[in-house]
Structures are given as structure tokens and as C-alpha cells.
PDB file with one MODEL, atoms N, CA, C and O in Angstrom:
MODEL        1
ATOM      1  N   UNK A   1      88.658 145.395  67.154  1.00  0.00           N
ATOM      2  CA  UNK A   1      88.157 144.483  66.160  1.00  0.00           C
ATOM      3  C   UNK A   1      86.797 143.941  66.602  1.00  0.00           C
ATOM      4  O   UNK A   1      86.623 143.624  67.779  1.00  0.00           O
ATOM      5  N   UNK A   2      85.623 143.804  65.491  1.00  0.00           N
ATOM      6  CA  UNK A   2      84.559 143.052  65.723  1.00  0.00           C
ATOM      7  C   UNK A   2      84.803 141.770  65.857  1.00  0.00           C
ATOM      8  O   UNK A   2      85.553 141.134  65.117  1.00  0.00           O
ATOM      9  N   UNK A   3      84.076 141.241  66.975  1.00  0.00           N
ATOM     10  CA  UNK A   3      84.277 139.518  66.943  1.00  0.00           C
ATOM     11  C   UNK A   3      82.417 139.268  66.797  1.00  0.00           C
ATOM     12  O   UNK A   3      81.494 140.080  66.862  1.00  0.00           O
ATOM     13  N   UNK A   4      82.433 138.075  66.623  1.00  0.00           N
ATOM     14  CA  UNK A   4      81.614 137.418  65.596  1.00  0.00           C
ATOM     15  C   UNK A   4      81.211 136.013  66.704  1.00  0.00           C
ATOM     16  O   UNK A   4      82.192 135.571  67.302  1.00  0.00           O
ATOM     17  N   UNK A   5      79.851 135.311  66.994  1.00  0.00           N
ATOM     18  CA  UNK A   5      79.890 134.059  67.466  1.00  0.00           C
ATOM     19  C   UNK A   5      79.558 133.172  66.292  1.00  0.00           C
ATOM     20  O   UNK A   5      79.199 133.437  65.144  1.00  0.00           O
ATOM     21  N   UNK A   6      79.756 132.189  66.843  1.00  0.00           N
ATOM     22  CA  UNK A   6      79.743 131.079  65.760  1.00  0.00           C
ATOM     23  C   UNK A   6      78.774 130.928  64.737  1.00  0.00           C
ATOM     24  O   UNK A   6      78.901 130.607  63.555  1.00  0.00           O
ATOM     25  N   UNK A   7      77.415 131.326  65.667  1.00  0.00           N
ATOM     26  CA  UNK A   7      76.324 130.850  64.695  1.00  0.00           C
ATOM     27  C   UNK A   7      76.089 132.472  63.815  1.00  0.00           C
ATOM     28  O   UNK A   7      74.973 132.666  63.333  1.00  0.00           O
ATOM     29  N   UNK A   8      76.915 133.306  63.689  1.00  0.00           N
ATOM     30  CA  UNK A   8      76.528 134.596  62.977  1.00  0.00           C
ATOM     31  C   UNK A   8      77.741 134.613  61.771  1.00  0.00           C
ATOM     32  O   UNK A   8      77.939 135.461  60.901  1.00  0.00           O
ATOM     33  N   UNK A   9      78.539 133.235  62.086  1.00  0.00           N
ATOM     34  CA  UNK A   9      79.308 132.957  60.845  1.00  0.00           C
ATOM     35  C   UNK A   9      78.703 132.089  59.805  1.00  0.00           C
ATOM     36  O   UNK A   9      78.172 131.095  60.302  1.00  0.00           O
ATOM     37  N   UNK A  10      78.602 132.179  58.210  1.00  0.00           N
ATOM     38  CA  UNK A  10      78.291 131.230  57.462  1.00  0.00           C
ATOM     39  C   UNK A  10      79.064 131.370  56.315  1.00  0.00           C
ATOM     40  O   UNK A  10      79.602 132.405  55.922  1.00  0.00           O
ATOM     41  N   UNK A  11      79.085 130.425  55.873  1.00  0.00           N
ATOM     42  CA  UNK A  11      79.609 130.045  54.325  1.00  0.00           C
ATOM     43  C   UNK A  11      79.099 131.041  53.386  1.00  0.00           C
ATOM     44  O   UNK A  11      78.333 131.953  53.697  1.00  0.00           O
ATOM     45  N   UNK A  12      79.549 130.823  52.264  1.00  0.00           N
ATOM     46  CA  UNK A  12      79.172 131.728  50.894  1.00  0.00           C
ATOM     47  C   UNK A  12      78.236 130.764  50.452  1.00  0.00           C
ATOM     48  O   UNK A  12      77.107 131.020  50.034  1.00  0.00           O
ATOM     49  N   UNK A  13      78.902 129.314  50.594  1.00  0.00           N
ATOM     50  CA  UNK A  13      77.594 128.248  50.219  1.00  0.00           C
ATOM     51  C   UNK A  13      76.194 128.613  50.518  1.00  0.00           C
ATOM     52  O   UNK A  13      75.159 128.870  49.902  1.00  0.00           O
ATOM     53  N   UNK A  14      76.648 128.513  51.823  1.00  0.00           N
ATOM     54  CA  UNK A  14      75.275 128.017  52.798  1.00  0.00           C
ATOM     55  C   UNK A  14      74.672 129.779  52.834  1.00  0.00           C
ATOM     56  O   UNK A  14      73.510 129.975  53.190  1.00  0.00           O
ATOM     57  N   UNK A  15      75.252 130.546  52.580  1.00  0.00           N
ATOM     58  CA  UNK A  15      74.663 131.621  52.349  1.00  0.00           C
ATOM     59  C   UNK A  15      73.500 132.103  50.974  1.00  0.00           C
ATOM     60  O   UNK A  15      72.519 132.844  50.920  1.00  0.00           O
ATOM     61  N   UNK A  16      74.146 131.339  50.097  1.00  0.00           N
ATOM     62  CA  UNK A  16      73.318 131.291  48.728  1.00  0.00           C
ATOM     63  C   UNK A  16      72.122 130.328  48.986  1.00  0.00           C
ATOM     64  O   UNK A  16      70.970 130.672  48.720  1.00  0.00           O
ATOM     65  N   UNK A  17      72.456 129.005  49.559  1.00  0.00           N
ATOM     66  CA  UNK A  17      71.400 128.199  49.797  1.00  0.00           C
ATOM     67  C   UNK A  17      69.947 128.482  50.718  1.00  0.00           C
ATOM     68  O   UNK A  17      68.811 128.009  50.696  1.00  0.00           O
ATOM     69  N   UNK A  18      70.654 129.517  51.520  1.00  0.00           N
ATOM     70  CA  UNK A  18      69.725 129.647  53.208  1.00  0.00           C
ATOM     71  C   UNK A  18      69.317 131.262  52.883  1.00  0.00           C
ATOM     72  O   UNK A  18      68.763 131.829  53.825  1.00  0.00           O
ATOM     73  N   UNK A  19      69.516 132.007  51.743  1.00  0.00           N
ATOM     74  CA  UNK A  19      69.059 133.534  52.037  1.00  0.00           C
ATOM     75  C   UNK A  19      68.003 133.950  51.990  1.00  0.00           C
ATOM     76  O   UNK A  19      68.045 135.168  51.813  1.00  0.00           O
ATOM     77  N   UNK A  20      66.830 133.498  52.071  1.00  0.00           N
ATOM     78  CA  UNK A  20      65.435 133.516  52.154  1.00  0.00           C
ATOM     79  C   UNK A  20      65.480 133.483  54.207  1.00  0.00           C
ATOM     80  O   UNK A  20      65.032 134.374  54.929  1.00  0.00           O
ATOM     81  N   UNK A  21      65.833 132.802  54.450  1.00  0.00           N
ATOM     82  CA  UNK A  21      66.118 132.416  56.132  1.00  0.00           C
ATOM     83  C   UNK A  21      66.742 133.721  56.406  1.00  0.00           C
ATOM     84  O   UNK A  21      66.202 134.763  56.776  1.00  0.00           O
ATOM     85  N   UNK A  22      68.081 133.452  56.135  1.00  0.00           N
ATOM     86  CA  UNK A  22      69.106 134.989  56.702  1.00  0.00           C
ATOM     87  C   UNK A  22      68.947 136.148  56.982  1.00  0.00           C
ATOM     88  O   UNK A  22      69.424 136.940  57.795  1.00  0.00           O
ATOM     89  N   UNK A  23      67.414 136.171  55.368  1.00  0.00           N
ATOM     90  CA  UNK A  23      66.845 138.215  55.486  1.00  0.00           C
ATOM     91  C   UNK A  23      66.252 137.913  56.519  1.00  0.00           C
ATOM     92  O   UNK A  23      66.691 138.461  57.529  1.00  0.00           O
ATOM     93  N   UNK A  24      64.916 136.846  56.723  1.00  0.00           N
ATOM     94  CA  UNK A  24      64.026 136.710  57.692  1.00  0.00           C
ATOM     95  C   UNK A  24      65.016 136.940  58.880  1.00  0.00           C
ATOM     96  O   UNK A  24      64.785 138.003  59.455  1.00  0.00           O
ATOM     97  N   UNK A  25      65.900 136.333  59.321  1.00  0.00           N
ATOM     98  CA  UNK A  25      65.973 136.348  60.693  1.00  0.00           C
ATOM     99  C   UNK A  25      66.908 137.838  61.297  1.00  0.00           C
ATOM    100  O   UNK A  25      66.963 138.325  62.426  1.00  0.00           O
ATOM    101  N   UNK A  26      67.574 138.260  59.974  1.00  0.00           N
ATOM    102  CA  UNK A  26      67.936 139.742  60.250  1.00  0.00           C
ATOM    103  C   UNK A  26      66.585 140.893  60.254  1.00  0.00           C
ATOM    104  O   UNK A  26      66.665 142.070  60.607  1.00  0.00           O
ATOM    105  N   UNK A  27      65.668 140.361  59.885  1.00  0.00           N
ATOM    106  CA  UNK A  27      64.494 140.923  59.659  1.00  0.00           C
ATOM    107  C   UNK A  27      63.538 141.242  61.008  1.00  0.00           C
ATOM    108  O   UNK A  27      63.090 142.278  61.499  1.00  0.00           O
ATOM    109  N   UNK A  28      63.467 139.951  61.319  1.00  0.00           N
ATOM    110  CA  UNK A  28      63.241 139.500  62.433  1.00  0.00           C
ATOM    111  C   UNK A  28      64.016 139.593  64.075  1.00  0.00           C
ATOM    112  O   UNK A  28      63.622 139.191  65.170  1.00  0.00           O
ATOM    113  N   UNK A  29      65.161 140.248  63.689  1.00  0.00           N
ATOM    114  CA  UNK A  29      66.256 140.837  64.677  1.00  0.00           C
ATOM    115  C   UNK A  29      66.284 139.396  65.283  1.00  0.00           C
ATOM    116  O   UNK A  29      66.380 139.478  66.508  1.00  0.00           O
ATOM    117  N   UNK A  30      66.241 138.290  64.903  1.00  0.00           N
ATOM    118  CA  UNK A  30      66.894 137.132  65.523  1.00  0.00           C
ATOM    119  C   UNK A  30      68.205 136.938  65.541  1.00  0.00           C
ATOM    120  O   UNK A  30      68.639 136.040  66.263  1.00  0.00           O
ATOM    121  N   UNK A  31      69.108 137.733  64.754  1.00  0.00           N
ATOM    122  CA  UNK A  31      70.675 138.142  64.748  1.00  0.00           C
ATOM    123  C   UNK A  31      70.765 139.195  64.398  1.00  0.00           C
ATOM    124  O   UNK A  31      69.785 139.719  63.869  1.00  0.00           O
ATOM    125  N   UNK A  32      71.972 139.912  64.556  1.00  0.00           N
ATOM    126  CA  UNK A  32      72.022 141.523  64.446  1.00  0.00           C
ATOM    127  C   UNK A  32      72.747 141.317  63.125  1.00  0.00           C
ATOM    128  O   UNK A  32      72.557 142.057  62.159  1.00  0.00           O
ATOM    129  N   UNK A  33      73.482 140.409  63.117  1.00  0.00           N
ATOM    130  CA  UNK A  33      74.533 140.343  61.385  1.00  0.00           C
ATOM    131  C   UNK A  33      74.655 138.895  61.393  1.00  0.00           C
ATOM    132  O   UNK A  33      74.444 137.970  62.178  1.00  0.00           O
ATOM    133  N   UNK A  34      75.202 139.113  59.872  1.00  0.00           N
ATOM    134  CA  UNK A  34      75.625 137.349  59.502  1.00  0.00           C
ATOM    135  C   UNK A  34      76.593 137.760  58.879  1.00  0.00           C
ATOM    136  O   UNK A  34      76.459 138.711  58.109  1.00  0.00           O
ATOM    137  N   UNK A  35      77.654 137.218  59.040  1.00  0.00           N
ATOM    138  CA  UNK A  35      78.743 137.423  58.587  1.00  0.00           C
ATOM    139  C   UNK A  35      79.628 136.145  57.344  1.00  0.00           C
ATOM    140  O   UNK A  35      80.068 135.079  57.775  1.00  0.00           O
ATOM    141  N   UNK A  36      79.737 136.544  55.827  1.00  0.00           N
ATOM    142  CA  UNK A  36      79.746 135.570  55.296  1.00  0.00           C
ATOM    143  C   UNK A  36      81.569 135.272  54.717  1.00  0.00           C
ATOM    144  O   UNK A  36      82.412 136.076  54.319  1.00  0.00           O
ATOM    145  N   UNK A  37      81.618 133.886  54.890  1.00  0.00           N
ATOM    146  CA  UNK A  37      82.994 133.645  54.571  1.00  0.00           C
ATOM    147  C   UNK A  37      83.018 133.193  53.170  1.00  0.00           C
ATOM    148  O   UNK A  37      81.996 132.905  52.547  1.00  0.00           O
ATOM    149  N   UNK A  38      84.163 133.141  52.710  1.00  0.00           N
ATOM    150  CA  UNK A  38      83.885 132.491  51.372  1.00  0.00           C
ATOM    151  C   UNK A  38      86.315 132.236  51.460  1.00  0.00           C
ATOM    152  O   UNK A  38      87.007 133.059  52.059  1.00  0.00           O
ATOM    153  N   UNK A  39      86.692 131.464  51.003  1.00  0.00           N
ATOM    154  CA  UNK A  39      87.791 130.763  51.096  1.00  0.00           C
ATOM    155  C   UNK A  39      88.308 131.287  52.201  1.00  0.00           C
ATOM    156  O   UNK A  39      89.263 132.059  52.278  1.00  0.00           O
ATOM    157  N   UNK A  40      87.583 130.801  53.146  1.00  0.00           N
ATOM    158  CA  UNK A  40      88.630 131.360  54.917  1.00  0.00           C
ATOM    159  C   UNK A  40      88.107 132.738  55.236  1.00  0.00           C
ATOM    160  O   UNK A  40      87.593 132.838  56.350  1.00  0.00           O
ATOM    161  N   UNK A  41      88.133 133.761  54.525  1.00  0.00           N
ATOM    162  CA  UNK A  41      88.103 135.118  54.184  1.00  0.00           C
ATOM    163  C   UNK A  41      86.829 135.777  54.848  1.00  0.00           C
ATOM    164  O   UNK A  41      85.928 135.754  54.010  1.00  0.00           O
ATOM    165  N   UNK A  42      86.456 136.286  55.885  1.00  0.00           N
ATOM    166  CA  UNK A  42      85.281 137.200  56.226  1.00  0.00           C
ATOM    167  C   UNK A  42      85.091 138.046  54.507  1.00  0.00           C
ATOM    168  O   UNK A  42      86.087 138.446  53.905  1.00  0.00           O
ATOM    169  N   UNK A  43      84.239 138.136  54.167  1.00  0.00           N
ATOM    170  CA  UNK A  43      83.883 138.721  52.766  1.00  0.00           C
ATOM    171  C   UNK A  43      82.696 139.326  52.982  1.00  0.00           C
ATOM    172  O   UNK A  43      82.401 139.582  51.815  1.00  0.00           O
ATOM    173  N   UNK A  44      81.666 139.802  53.730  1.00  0.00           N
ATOM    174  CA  UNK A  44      80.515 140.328  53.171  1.00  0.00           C
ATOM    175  C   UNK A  44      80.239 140.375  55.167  1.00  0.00           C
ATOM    176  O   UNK A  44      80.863 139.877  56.105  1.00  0.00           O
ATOM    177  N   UNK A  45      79.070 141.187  55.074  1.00  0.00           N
ATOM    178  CA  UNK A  45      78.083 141.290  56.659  1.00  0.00           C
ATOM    179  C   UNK A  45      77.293 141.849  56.140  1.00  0.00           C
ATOM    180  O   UNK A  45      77.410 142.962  55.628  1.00  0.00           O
ATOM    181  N   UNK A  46      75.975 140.912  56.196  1.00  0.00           N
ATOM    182  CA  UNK A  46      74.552 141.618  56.483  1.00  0.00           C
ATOM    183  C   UNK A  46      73.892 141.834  57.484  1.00  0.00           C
ATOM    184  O   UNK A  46      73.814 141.316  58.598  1.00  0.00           O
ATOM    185  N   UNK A  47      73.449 142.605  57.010  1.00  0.00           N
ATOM    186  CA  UNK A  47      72.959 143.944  58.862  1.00  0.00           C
ATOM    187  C   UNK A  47      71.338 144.195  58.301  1.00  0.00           C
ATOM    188  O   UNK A  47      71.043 143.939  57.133  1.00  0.00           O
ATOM    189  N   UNK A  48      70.568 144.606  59.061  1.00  0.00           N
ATOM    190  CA  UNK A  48      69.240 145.422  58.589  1.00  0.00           C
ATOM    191  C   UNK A  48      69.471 146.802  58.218  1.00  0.00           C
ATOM    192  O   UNK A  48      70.429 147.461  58.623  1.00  0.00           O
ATOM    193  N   UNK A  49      68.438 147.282  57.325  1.00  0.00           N
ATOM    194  CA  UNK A  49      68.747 148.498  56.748  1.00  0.00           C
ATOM    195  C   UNK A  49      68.879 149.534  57.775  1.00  0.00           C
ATOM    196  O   UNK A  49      69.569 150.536  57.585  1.00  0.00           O
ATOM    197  N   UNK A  50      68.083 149.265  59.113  1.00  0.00           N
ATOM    198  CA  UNK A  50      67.816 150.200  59.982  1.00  0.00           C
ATOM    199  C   UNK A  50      69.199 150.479  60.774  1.00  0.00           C
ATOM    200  O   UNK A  50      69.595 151.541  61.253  1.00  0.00           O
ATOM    201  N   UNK A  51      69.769 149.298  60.769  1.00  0.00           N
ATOM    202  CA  UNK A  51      70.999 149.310  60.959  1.00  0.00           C
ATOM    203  C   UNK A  51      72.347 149.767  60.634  1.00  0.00           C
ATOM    204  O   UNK A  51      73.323 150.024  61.338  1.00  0.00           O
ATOM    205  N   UNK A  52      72.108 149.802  59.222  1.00  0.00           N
ATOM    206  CA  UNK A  52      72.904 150.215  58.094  1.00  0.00           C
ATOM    207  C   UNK A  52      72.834 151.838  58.054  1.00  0.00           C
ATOM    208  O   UNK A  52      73.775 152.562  57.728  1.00  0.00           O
ATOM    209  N   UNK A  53      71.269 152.362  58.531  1.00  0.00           N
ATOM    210  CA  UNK A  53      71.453 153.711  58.303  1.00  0.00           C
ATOM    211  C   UNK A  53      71.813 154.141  59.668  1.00  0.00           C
ATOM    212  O   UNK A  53      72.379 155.233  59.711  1.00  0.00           O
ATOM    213  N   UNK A  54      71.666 153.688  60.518  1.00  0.00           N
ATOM    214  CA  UNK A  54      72.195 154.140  61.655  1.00  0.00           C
ATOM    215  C   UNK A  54      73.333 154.311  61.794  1.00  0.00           C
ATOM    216  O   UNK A  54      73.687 155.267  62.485  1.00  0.00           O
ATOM    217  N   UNK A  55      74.522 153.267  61.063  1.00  0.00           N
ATOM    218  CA  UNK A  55      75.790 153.696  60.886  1.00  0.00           C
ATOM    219  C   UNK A  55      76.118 154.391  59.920  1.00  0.00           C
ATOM    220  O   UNK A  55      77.305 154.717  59.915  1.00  0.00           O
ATOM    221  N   UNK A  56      75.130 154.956  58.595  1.00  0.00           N
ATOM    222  CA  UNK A  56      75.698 156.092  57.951  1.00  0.00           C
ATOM    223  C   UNK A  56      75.785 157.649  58.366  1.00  0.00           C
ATOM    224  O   UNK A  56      76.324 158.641  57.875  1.00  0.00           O
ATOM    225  N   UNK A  57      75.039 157.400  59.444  1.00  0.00           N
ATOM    226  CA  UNK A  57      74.666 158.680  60.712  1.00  0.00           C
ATOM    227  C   UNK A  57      75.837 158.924  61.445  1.00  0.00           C
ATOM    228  O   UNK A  57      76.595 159.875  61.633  1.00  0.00           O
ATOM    229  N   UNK A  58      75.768 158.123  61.685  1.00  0.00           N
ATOM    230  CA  UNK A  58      76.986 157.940  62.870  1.00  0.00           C
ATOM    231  C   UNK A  58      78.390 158.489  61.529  1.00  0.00           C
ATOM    232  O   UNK A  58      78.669 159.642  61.203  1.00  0.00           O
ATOM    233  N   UNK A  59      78.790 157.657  61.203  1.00  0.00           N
ATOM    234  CA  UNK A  59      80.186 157.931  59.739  1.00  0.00           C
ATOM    235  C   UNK A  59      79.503 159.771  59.401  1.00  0.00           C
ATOM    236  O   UNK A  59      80.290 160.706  59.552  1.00  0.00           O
ATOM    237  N   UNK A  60      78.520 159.957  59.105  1.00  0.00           N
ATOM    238  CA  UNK A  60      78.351 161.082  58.769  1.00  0.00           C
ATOM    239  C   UNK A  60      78.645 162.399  60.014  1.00  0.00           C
ATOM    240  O   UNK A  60      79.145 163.499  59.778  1.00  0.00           O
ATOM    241  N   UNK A  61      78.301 162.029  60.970  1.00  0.00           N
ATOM    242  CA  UNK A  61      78.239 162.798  62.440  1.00  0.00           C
ATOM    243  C   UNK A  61      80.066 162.802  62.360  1.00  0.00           C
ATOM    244  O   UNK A  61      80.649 163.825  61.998  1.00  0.00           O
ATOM    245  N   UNK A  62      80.735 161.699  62.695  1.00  0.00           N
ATOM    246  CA  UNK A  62      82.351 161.846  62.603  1.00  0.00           C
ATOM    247  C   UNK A  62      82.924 162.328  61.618  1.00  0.00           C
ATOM    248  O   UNK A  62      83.986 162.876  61.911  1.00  0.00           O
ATOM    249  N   UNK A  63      82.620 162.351  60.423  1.00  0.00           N
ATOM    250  CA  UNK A  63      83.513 162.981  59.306  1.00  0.00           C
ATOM    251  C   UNK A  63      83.217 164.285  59.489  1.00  0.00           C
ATOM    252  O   UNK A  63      84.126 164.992  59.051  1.00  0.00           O
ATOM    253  N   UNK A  64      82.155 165.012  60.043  1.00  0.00           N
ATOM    254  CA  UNK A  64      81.793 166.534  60.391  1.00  0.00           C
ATOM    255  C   UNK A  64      83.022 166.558  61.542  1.00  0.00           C
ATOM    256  O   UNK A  64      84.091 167.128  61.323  1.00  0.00           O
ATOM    257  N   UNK A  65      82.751 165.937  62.656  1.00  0.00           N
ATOM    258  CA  UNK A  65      83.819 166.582  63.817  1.00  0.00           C
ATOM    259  C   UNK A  65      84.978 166.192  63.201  1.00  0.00           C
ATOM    260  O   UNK A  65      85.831 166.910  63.723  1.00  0.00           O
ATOM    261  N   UNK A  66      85.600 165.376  62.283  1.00  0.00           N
ATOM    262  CA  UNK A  66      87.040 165.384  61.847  1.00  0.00           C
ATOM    263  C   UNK A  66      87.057 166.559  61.434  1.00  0.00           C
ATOM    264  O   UNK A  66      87.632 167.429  62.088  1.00  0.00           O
ATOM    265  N   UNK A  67      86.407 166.839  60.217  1.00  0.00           N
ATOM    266  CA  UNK A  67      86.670 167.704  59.473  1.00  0.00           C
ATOM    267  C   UNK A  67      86.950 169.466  60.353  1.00  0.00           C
ATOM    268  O   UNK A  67      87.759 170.387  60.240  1.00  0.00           O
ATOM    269  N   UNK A  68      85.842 169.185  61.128  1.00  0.00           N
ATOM    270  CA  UNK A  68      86.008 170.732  61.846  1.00  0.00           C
ATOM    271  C   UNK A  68      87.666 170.757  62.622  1.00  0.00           C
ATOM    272  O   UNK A  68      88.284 171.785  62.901  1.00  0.00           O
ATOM    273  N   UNK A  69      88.003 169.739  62.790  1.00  0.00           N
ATOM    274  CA  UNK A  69      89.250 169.262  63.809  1.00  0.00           C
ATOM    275  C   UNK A  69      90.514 170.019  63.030  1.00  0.00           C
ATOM    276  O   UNK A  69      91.411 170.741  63.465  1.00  0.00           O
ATOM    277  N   UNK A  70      90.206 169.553  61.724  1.00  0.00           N
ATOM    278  CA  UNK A  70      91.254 169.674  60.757  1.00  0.00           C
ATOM    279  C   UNK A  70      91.807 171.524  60.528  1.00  0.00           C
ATOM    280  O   UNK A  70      92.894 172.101  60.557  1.00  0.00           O
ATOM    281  N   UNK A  71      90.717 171.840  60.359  1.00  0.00           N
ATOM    282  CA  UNK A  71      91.002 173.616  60.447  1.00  0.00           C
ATOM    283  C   UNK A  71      91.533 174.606  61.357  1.00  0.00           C
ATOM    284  O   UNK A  71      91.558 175.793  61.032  1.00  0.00           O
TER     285      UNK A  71
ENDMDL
END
């Protein structure tokens, strides 16, 4: 399981209020994710795109070696 520190947790509130800040500082690699709650509930993680494609690489690279596994 991913764990999360405190300050990379925020509200859904404070997420709507502060997202001008949030892109900047994911932008800015001042956090790697923000992770947003909304009734208790982890609901959403924003990441940088560079980030984002790096893990569609990666998901893409493993579904090839599953797949070859499978045959």
C-alpha cells in the first residue's frame, strides 16, 4: 500500500480553494502527489504529467510480460 504524509493529504474543500497552488507546487516538484479526500475517502491523486506518463510505461511494459506469461 501507498502511504501518504500529512502535508500531501488535503480536503476536496481546500482542494477547490488552493488549486492554482497544488498545480504550481506539483509543477514545481515541491510534492510528488496530493492526495485528495473528500468524506474520509482518499478520492483522487494528482501527480505531474511526467509522472503520469512514466507510469503508463511502466503498466504498459507489465501488461506485455503478463501477457507473454500467459501463453
Amino acid at each position: 500500500m501507498v502511504s501518504y504524509t500529512q502535508d500531501e493529504i488535503i480536503t476536496a474543500t481546500d482542494a477547490v480553494r488552493n488549486f492554482s497552488s497544488i498545480l504550481k507546487s506539483i509543477a514545481r516538484k515541491e510534492k510528488e502527489k496530493i492526495v485528495i479526500v473528500r468524506n474520509n475517502n482518499f478520492e483522487a491523486v494528482v501527480i505531474s504529467v511526467e509522472k503520469f506518463e512514466k507510469m503508463e510505461k511502466a503498466v504498459e511494459i507489465l501488461e506485455k510480460i503478463y501477457n507473454k506469461t500467459k501463453k
